[in-house]
N, C-alpha and C positions, 0 to 999 in steps of 0.2 A: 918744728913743724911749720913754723910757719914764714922761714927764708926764703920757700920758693915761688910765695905769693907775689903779685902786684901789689904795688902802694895801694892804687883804687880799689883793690879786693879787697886787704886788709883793714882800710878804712870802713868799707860798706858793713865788714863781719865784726868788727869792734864800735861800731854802730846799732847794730842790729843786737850786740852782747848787751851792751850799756840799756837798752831798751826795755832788755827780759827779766832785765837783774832791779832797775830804778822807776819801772810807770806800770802803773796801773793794768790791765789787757784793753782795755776799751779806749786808755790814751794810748799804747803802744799800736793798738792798730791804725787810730787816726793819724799818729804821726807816719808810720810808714805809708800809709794812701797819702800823705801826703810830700813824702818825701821821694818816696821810688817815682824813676823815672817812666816814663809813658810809653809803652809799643808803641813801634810803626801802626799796625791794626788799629790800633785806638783812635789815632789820628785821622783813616779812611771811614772807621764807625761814626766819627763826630761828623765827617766833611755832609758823609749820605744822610743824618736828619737831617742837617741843617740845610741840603738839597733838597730832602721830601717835605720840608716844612716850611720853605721858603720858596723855590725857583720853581719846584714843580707842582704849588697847588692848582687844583682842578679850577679854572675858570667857572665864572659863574654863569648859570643860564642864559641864554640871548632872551633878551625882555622882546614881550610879545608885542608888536606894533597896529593898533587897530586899523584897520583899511580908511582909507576916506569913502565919500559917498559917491565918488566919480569910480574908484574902485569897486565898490559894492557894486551898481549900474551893473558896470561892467561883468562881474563875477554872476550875477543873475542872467545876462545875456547870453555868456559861455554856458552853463546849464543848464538852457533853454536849447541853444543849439544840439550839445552833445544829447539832449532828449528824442531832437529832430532824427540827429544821426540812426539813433538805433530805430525809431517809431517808423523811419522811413515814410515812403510814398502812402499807404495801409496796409492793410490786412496780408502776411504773407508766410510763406513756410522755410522754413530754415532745413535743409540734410542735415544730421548730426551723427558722429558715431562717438561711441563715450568710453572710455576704459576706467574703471572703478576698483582701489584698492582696498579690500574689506580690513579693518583695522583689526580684528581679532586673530584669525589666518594668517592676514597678507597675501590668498590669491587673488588674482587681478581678474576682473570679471570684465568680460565688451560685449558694447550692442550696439546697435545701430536703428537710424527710425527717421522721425522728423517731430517740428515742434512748427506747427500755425499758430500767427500771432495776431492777436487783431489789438494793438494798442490803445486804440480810439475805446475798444470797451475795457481796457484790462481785460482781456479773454488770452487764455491760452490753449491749447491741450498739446501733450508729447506723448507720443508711443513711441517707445523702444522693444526690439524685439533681441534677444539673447541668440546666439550662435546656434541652439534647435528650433528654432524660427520662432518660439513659446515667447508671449509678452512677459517683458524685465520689468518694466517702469510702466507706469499708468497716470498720466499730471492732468489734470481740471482744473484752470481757473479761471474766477468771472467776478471781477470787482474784490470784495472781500470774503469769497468763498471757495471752498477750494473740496477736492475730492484728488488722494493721492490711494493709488494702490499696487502692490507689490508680489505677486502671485506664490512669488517662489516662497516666501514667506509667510503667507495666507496673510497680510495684512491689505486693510483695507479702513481707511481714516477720513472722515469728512468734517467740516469746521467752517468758521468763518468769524469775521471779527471778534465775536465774544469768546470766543476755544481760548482758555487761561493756554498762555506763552508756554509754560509747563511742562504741559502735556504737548505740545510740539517738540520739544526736546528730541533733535535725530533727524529733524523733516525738514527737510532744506526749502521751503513751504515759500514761505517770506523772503529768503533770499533769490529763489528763482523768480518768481514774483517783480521783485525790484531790480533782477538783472538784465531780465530776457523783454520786461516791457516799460520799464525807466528807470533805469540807474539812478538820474540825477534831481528824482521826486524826494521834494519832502524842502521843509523849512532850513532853508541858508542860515549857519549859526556863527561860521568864519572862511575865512579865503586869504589863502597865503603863495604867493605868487615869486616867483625866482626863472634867470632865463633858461633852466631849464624843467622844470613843471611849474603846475597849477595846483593847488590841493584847497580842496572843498570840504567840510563837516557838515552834512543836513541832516539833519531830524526826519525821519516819518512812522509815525506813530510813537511805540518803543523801542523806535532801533534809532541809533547814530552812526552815520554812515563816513567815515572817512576817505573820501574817493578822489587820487591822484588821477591829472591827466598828463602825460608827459611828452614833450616835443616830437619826442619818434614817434609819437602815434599809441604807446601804450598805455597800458590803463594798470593799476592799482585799487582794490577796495577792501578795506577792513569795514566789517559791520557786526556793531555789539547789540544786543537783543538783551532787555533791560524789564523786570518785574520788579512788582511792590512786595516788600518785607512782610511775610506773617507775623514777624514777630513786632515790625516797628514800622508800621504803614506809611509811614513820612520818608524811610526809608528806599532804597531799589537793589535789587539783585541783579547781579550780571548773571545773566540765564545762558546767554551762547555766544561765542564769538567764529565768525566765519572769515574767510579772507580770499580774492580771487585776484589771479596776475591775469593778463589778457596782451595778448599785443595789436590790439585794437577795438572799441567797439562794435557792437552788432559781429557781423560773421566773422570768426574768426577763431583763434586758439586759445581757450584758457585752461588754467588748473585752477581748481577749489581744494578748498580743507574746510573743516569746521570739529571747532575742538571739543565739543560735549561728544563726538562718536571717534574723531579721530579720522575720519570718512575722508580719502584723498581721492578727487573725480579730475581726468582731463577730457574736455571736451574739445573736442574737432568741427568745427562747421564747412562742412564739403560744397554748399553754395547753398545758392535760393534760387528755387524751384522758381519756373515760368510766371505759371498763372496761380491767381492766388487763390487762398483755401475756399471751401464751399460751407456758406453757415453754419449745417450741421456740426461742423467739425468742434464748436462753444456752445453745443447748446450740453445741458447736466445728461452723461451718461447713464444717471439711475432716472431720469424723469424719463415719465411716459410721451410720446408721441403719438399726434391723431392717427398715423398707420398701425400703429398698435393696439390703440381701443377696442375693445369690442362692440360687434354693433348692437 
């Protein structure tokens, strides 16, 4: 039977006999791991750890470089400017038409309207009117207070500094707030510069605003909206994060999201009206007026 074997076959099988017959099972398997020869395979298995554990580990973080105080300067100037840019000359109106994707649906809602801005008070108001001429949008604001209302929905919400963050949960209150009359308000926290952007973290109040400006002119901003812990006061909750691309400040094209609603808005700004708004336009919507009194 066994004449028409290979010498090396019948070595390895007179090997493998003597194995089964004289050791132990726990020696007879060491020695054959230790004696059978190695697949090719085995040799490509060894080569890729010794690649994903050597050649190819993940570099470690770029350490963070603090600015100097010629750069800081400098980084508060640009901020000041970019505040210029959008505050413009004063008080003015912007055209806008808005297309809004309801996250629940997904139908795409549009209107169209204007937003007067008076930056020097923090004052705004926007009226948008929906495609059956009926008010969409309704914005008030003036300093730290605000009044937003929603027809099609019967909402109607007024607040101001002290309204728990919370309960804003959905109201892009704060974020229009800080886009439409100074992006680049609030406490410088870093500045990271490269030739091709600028990027800024400022503080105001509880939001941190991470707001890129970038050589072509466009803009970037993530902003997180931050609450104290019920349960551990020392604590902060991340309450919302919102995010807006732009391809330039002041008039121009953005899209927004914000992730507590899912809420995706692009806004269009069609130009800026002539002359600008007439005071009435910031004064409170529910406050009475001396034509309104009775005598």
């Amino acid at each position: 039977m066994t004449q028409g074997r290979s010498a090396p076959e019948r070595h390895v099988r007179t090997h493998a006999s003597q194995m089964r017959t004289h050791s132990p099972p726990s020696e007879r398997m060491s020695r054959w791991r230790t004696h059978a020869p190695l697949r090719p395979s085995a040799f490509f298995g060894i080569g890729a750890i010794v690649y994903t554990f050597g050649c190819a580990q993940i570099p470690p973080p770029r350490p963070l470089v603090p600015p100097t105080f010629v750069e800081w300067r400098a980084a508060l100037a640009d901020l000041k400017a970019a505040s210029a840019q959008v505050v413009g000359g004063g008080p003015h109106t912007l055209k806008l038409a808005l297309a809004l994707r309801e996250p629940t649906t997904g139908r795409r809602l549009e209107a169209r309207g204007a937003v007067a801005l008076s930056p020097a008070e923090r004052a705004a108001r926007m009226i948008l009117v929906g495609p059956g001429g009926t008010t969409a949008f309704d914005l008030w604001l003036k300093a730290d207070q605000f009044r937003v209302s929603i027809p099609a929905v019967d909402l109607l919400r007024r607040g101001d500094a002290s309204t728990p963050k919370a309960e804003m949960r959905g109201l892009p209150v704060d974020f229009l707030r800080f886009w439409l009359l100074d992006p680049a308000r609030g406490d410088l926290l870093w500045v990271e510069k490269t030739p091709t952007f600028s990027r800024y973290t400022v503080r105001d109040g509880a939001a941190v605003t991470t707001l890129t400006l970038r050589a072509d002119k466009s803009v970037e901003a993530h902003r997180q909206t931050w609450a104290p812990s019920l349960d551990a006061p020392v604590a902060r909750v991340l309450i919302d994060e919102e995010h807006v691309i732009a391809d330039k400040l002041g008039c121009g094209h953005a899209v927004y999201t914000q992730a507590s609603t899912g809420v995706h808005i692009e806004i269009t700004c069609d130009g800026v009206e002539p002359n600008p708004p007439s005071d009435r336009a910031f004064i409170d919507p529910d406050a009475h007026t001396p034509d309104e009194e009775e005598p």
